[in-house]
C-alpha positions in Angstrom: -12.4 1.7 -22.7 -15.1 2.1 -19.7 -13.2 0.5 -16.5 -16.3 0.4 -14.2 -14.7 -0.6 -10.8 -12.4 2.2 -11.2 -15.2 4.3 -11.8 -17.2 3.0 -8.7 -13.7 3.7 -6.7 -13.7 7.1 -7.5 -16.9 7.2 -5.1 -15.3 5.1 -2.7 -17.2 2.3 -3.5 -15.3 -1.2 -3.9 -16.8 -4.5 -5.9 -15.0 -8.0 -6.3 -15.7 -8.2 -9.6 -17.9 -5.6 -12.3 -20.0 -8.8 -14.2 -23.1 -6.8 -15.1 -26.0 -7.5 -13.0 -26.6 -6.7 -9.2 -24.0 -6.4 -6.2 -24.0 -5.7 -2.4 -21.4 -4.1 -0.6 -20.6 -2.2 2.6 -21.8 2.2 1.5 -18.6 4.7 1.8 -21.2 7.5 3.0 -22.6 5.9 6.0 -20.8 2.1 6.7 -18.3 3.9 8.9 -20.5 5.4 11.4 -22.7 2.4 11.9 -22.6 -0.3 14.6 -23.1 -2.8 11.5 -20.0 -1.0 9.7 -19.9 -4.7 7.4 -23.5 -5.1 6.5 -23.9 -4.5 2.8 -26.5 -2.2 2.7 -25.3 -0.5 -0.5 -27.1 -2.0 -4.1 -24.8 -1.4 -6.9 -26.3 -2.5 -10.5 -24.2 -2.7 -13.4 -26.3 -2.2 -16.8 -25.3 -3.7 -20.0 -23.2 -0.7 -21.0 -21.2 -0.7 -18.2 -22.7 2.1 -16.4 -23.4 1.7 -12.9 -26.1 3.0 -10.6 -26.2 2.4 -6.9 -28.5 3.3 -3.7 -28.0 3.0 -0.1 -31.2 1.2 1.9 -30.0 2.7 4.8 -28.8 6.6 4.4 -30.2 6.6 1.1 -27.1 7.7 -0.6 -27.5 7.3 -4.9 -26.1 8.1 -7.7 -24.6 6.9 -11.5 -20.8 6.3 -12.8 -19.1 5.0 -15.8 -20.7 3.8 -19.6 -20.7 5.4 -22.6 -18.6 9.2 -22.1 -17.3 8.4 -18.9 -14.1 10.2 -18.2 -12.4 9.9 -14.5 -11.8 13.6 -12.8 -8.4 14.4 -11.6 -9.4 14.7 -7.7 -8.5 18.0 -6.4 -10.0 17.7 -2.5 -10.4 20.4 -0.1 -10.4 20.4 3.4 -12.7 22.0 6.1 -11.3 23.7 8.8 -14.0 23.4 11.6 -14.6 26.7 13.5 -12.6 26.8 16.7 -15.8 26.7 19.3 -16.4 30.1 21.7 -16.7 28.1 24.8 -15.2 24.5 26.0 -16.7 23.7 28.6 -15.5 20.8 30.8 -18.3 19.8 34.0 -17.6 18.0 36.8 -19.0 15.0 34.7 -16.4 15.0 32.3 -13.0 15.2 34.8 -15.6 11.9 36.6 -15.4 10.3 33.0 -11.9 10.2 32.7 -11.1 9.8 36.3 -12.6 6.6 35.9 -10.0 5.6 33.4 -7.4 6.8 35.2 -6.7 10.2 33.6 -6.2 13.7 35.4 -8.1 16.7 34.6 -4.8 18.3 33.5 -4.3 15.8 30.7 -8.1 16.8 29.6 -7.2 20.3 29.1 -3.7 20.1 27.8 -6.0 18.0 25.0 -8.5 20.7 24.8 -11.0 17.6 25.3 -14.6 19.3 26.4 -18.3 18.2 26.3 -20.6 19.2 23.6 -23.6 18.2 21.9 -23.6 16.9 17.9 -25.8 15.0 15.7 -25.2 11.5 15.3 -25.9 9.7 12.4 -26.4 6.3 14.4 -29.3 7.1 16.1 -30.2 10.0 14.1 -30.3 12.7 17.0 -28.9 14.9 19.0 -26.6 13.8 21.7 -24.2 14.9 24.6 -20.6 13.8 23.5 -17.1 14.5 24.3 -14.8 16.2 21.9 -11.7 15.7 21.0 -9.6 18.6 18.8 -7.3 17.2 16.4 -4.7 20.3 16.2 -1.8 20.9 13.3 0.6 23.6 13.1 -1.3 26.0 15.3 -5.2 24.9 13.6 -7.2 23.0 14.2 -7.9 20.6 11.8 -10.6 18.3 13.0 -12.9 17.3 15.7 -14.2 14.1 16.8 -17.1 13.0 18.7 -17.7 10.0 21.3 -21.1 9.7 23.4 -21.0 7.4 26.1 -22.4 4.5 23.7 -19.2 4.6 21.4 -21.0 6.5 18.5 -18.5 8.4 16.9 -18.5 11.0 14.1 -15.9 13.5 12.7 -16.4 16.9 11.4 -17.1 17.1 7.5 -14.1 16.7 5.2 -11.5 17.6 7.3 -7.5 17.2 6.6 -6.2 13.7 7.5 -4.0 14.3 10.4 -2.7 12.7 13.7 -4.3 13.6 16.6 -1.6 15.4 18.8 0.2 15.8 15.4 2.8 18.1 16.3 4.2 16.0 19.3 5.9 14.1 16.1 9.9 15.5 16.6 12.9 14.7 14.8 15.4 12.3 16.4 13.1 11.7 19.0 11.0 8.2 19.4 7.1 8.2 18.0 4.3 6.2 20.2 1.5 5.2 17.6 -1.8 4.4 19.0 -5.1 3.4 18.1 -7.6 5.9 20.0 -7.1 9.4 21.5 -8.3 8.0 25.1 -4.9 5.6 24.5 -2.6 9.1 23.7 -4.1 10.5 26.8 -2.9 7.6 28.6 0.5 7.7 27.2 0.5 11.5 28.2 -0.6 10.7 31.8 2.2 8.4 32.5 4.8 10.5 31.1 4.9 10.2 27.5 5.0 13.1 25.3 5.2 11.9 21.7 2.4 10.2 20.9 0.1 10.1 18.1 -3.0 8.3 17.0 -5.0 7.8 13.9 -8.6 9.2 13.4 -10.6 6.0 12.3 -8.7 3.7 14.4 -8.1 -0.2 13.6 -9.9 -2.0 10.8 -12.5 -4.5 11.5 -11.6 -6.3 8.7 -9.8 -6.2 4.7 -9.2 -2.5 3.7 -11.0 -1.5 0.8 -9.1 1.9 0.5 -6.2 3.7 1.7 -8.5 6.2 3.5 -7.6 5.3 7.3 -3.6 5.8 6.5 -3.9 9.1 5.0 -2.3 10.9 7.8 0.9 9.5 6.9 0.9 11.1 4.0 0.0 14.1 5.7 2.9 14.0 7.6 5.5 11.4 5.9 8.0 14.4 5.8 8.3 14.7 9.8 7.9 10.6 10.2 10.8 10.2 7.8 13.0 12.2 10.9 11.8 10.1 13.7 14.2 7.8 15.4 12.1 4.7 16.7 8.2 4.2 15.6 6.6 2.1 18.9 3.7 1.1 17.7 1.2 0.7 20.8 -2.2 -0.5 18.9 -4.5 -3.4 20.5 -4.3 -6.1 21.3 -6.9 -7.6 19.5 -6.9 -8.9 15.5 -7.5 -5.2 14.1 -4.7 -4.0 16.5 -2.5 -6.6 14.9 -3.8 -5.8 11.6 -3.1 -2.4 11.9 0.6 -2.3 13.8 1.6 -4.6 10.6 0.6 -2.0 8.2 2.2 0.9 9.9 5.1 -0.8 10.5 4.8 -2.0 6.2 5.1 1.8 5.7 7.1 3.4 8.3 9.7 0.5 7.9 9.9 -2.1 9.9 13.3 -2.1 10.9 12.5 1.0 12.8 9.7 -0.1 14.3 8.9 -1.7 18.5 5.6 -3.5 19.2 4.9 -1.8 22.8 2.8 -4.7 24.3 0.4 -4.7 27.1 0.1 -7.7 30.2 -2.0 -9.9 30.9 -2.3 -11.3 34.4 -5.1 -14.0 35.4 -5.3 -14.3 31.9 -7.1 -10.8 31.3 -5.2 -9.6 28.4 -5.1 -5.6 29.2 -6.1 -4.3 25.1 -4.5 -1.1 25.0 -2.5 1.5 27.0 -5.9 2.8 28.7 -6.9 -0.8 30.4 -2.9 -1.4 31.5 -2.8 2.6 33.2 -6.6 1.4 35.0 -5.5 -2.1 35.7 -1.6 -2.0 36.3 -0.8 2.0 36.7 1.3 4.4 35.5 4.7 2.6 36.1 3.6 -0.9 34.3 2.8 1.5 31.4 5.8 2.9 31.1 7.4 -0.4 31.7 5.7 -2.2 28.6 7.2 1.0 26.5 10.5 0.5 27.6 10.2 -3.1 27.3 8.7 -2.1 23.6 10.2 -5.5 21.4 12.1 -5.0 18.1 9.9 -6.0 15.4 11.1 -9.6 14.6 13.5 -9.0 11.5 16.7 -10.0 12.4 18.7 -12.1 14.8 17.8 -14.8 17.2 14.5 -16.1 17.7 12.5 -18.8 18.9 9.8 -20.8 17.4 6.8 -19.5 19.2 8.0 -15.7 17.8 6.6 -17.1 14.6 3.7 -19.0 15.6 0.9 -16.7 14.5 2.2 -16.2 11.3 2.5 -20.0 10.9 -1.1 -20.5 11.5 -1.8 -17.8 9.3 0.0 -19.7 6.1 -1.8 -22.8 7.1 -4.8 -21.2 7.2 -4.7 -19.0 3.8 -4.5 -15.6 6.0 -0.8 -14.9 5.6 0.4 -13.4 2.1 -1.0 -14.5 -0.6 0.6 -15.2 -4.2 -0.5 -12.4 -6.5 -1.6 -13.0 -10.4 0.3 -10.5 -12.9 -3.0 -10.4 -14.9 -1.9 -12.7 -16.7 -4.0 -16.0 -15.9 -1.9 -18.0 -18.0 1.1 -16.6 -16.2 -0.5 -17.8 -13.0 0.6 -21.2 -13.7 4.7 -20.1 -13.9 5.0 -17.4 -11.7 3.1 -15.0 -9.1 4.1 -12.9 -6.9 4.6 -12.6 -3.0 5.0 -9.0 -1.3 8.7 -8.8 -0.1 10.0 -10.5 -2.8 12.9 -9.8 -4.9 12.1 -10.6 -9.0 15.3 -10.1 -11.7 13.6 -9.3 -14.8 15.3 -9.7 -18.4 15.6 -9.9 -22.0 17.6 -8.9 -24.7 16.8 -5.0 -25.7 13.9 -4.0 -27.3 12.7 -8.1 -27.0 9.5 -6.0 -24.7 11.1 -6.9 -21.2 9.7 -3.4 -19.9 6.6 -3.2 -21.9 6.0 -6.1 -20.4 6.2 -5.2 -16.8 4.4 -1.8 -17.4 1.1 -4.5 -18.5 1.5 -5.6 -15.0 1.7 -2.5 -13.2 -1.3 -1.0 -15.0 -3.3 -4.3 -14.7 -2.4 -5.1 -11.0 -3.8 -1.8 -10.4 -6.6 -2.5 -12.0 -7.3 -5.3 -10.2 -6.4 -4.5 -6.8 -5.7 -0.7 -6.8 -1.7 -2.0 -6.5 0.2 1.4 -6.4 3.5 1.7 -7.8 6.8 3.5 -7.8 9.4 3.3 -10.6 12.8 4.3 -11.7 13.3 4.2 -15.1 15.3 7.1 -16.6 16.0 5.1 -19.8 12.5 6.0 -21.6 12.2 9.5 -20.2 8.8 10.6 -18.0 7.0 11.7 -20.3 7.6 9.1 -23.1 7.3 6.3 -20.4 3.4 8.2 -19.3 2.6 8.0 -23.0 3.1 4.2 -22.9 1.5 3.9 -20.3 -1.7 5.3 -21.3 -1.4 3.0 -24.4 -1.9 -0.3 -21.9 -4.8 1.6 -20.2 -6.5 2.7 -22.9 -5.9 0.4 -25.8 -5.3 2.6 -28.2 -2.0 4.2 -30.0 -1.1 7.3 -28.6 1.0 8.4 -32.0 -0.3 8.5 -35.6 -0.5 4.7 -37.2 -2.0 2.2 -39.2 -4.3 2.6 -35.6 -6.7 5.3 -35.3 -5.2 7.0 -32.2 -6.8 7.8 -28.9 -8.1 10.8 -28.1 -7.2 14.0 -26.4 -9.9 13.2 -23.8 -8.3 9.5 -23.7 -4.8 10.9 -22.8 -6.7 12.9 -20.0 -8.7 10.4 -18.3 -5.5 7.9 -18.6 -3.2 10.3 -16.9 -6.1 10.7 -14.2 -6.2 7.5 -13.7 -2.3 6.7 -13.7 -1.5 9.8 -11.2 -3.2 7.8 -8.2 -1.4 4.7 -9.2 2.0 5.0 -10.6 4.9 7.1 -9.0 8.1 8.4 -10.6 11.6 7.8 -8.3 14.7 9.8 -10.1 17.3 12.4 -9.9 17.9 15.0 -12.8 21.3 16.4 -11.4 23.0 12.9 -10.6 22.9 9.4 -11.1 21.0 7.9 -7.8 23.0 5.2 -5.6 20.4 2.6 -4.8 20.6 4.1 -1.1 19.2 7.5 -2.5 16.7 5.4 -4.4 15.4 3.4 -1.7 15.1 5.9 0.1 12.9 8.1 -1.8 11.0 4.6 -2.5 10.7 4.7 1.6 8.8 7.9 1.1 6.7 6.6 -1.7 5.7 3.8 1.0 4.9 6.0 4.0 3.1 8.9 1.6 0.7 6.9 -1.0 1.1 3.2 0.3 3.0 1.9 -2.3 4.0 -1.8 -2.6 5.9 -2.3 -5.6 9.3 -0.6 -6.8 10.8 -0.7 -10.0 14.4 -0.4 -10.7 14.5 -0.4 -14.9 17.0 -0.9 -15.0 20.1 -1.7 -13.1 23.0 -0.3 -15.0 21.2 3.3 -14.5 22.4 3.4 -11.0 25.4 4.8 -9.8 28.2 1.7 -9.6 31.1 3.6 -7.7 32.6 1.1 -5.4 35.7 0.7 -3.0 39.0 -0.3 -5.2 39.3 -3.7 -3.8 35.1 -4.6 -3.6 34.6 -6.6 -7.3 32.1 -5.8 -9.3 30.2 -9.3 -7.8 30.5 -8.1 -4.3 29.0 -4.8 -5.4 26.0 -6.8 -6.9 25.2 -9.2 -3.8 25.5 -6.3 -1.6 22.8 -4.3 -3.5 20.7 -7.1 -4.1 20.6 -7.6 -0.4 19.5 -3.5 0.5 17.0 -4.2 -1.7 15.7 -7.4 -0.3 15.9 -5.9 3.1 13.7 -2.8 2.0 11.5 -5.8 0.4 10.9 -7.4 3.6 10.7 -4.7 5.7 8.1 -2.8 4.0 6.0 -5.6 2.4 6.4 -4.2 -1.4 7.7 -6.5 -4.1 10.9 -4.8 -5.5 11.2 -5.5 -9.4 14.6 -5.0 -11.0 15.3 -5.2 -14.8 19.1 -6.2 -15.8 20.6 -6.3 -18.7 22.5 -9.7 -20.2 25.7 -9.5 -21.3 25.8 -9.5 -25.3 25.2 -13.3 -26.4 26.6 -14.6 -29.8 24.0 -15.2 -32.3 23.4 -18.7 -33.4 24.1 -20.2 -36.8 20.4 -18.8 -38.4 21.4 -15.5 -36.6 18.1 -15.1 -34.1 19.5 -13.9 -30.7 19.7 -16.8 -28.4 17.4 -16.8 -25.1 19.3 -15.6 -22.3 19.6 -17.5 -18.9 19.8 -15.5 -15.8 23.6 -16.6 -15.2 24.2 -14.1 -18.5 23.0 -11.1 -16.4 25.3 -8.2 -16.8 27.4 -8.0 -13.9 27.1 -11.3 -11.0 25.9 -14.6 -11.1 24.0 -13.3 -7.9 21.2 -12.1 -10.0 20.0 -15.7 -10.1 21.4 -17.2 -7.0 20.0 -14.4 -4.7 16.3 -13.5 -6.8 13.1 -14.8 -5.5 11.9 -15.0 -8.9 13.6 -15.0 -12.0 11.6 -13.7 -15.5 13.0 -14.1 -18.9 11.2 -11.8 -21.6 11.8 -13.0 -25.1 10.6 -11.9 -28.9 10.8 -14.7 -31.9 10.7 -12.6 -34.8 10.1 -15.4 -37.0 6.8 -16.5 -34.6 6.1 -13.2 -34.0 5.2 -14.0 -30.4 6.7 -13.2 -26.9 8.0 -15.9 -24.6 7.4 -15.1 -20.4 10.0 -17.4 -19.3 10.0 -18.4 -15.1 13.4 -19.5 -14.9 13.2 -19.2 -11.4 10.7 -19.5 -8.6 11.8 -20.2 -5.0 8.5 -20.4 -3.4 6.9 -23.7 -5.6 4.2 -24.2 -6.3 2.3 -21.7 -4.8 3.8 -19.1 -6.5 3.8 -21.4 -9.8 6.5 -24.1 -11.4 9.1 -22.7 -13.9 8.1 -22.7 -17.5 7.5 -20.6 -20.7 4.1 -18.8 -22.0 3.6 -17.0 -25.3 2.2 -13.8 -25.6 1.2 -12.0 -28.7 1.4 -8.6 -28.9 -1.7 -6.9 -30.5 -0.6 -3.6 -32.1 -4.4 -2.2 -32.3 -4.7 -2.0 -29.0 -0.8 -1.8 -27.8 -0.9 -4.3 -25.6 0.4 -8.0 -25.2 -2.1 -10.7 -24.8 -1.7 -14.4 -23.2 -2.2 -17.5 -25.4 -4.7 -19.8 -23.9 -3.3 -23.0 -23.1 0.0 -22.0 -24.0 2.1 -22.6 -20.4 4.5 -25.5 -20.8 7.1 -26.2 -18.0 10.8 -25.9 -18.4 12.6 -28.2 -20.1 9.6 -29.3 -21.6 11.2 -28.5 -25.0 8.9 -25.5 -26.0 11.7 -22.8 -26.1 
């Protein structure tokens, strides 16, 4: 199987579709460092074979990917350390430039911020610049470069960190910003702990994960933090970027710092308050930092933007499963809460692992799952079965290859993350948070929990086993919301009596092991169901709360196609509930 937009994405380059012919899209190697960062100037041609060649009309980057032979590479990336320069120099010029925005000359050197001269890729020269050390652990780990035109370049693969990285202390509270010029501005009116990312805001959807990195780099000491204030713009990237940090870090422990406006001149960030307001309104707006809006009292306006953003299509959208004739009975919505089940072996979690390996496919979705049941490795093997469409074992199907299992697994171990404990059985506290981690570290935004009698069920003598349920189905819809991921959890039904021809009857998701809460409290409720006498699969929506956009409860049939191991949608085959088709 050649997948040719995961082939192009191991270049960093990103297509809406892979029909073959001719594309145009923005070029990984130079887009970033251009004024025009969204003009297209990359051609990407896809041949008949599936092999891709592309060429840049502006740096003149080229190359090939993908067709016949084409194996993904495990990426292994290394980091350049820059060379710590002899001199630093820091002219009268510079302490003028930042006087002018309101910042000291002792904030520039407790930065290590000094002129230089680089080569700029946007105007292809030479040009004086200011520098600004991005320092880890005692190294330095990058540098960037501003000239007075707001060009900017970094050094050449360096380590994604923070800049001012190790301000970041446990128990203490984090200021997130969008530039360096902001931290220094936090630093000159007081603030210590203040970090920024090193490409900023995006100007518009993200195409990859490569701006958020640094949380990864240092999701260990984030984890420790006690507040996240998250002091970005005020402008539509700011906004797009404070909800993302606050999708990963959690939002319950995040504080949108916000900046005033007076004459109605919005101040953007925490540079244009300290030059237009000064060092104490700064300090107020961080004090005055607001909770991000999860709980408790608000008023109408608090929602307003996100209102406008439903009504006009920008807010979350409903997601496909893959499935298009699924579409029509159930998507889903990030946050959400989905009780999946079937009776055992009926292909409830074959099922789901289709959707994880085709939603990554066709939006790089990147999962986390508990699922102790199948084992790792067993659980990889099938896996690689849905990507590659092959048996792994011997069968009646000739099995895929060694090199097949290879390129799967490289594909699968920037995807799909393992949650689970070898020396206890997790609480779903312990689970969620290591699924926390999984969030802030690779950007994950679904969890699966397969399934829910694998967690450990101790409880206080007089809590029932229903209480026990509700509570745990509201932890998880709390993670749900707070970090934008879709939590999936697989449950058991109780056992149901046969009927009179002895098939197993289909379950409803009131006979879910354990509280009628699974159906009551679910945003979605999925049904998975074989018919050995069809020999098809029923995908049941027995409940959707959010109709119709995320679809109308009803009942598709699969088939499951044993030469290539994985289940496959009958066309026209979605008929709504109660419709009498099963």
């Amino acid at each position: 199987m050649h997948d040719t937009r995961s082939a192009l994405a191991e270049h960093g380059i990103r297509l809406r579709d892979d029909r073959t012919g001719s594309h145009k899209t923005t070029c990984p190697n130079c887009s970033s460092t251009r004024r025009k960062k969204n003009d297209p100037c990359l051609s990407v041609t896809i041949e008949a074979d599936r092999r891709a060649v592309w060429n840049c009309h502006h740096c003149a980057w080229s190359g090939s990917t993908g067709g016949e032979g084409y194996r993904p590479a495990i990426e292994r990336r290394t980091y350049r350390k820059p060379t710590r320069p002899n001199e630093t120099p820091r002219p009268e010029t510079l302490a003028a430039w930042f006087a002018k925005r309101a910042i000291s000359q002792a904030v520039v050197e407790k930065f290590g911020i000094y002129k230089t001269r680089q080569w700029f890729p946007q105007t292809d020269r030479e040009e004086d610049c200011i520098a600004f050390p991005y320092e880890w652990d005692g190294e330095l780990r990058n540098v960037k470069y501003r000239t007075a035109d707001k060009n900017f370049r970094q050094e050449k693969d360096p380590e994604p960190v923070f800049f001012n990285a190790d301000s970041i202390a446990a128990d203490q509270d984090l200021i997130i910003c969008e530039g360096e010029i902001d931290v220094m501005a936090m630093a000159q009116a007081g603030f210590e702990r203040v970090v920024s990312l090193p490409n900023g805001a995006p100007s518009g959807p993200e195409t990859s994960d490569k701006r958020y990195e640094p949380f990864g780099t240092h999701w260990d000491a984030i984890m420790k933090v006690r507040r996240v204030l998250i002091a970005t713009d005020m402008d539509a990237p700011g906004e797009m970027l404070a909800q993302e940090i606050a999708r990963r870090v959690g939002k319950d422990r995040c504080f949108r710092v916000k900046f005033p406006r007076q004459n109605d001149v919005q101040s953007k960030d925490a540079n244009e308050c300290l030059i237009d307001h000064g060092a104490d309104v700064l300090r107020e707006c961080v004090q005055l930092a607001e909770p991000w809006p999860i709980d408790g009292l608000h008023e109408v306006e608090d929602f307003a933007m996100e209102v406008m953003d439903l009504y006009e299509g920008k807010g979350p959208q409903p997601l496909s499963t893959g499935f298009l004739e699924i579409d029509k009975s159930f998507r889903y919505i990030p946050g959400q809460f989905i009780a999946v089940t079937g009776i055992p072996n009926h292909g409830k979690s074959r099922w789901l692992d289709q959707v994880m390996v085709q939603t990554a496919r066709l939006r790089d979705e990147k999962w986390a799952m508990f699922s102790p049941e199948t084992g790792e490795g067993n659980h990889i093997a099938d896996l690689c079965e849905i990507w590659v469409g092959a048996p792994f074992f011997d069968g009646p199907n000739l099995r895929m290859s060694s090199q097949d299992v290879s390129a799967a697994m490289a594909w699968l171990n920037q995807r799909i993350y393992f949650l689970g404990a070898v020396e206890h059985t997790p609480s779903i506290d312990w689970l969620l948070e290591r699924a926390r981690a999984a969030v802030i570290r690779y950007g994950v935004t679904n969890i699966v929990i397969d399934p829910y009698n694998e967690l450990e069920a101790s409880r206080p003598d007089k809590q029932t086993e229903t209480e026990f349920v509700s509570q745990l189905i509201s932890k998880c819809k709390k993670f749900a919301k707070h970090h934008g991921c879709t939590v999936w959890m697989i449950i058991h039904p109780i056992k149901l009596r046969a009927s009179e021809d002895g098939k197993d009857p289909v379950p409803g998701l009131y006979d879910l092991a354990g509280s009628a809460h699974w159906r009551n409290k679910a945003d979605a409720g999925i049904v998975v169901y074989r018919d050995y006498d069809k020999d098809c699969t029923f995908v049941i929506s027995k409940k959707i709360r959010r109709q119709p956009i995320c679809g109308r409860p009803g009942t598709v049939k699969l088939e499951f196609v044993g030469a290539d191991r994985r289940f496959q949608a009958i066309p026209d085959s979605y008929q709504p509930l109660g419709s009498g088709s099963k």
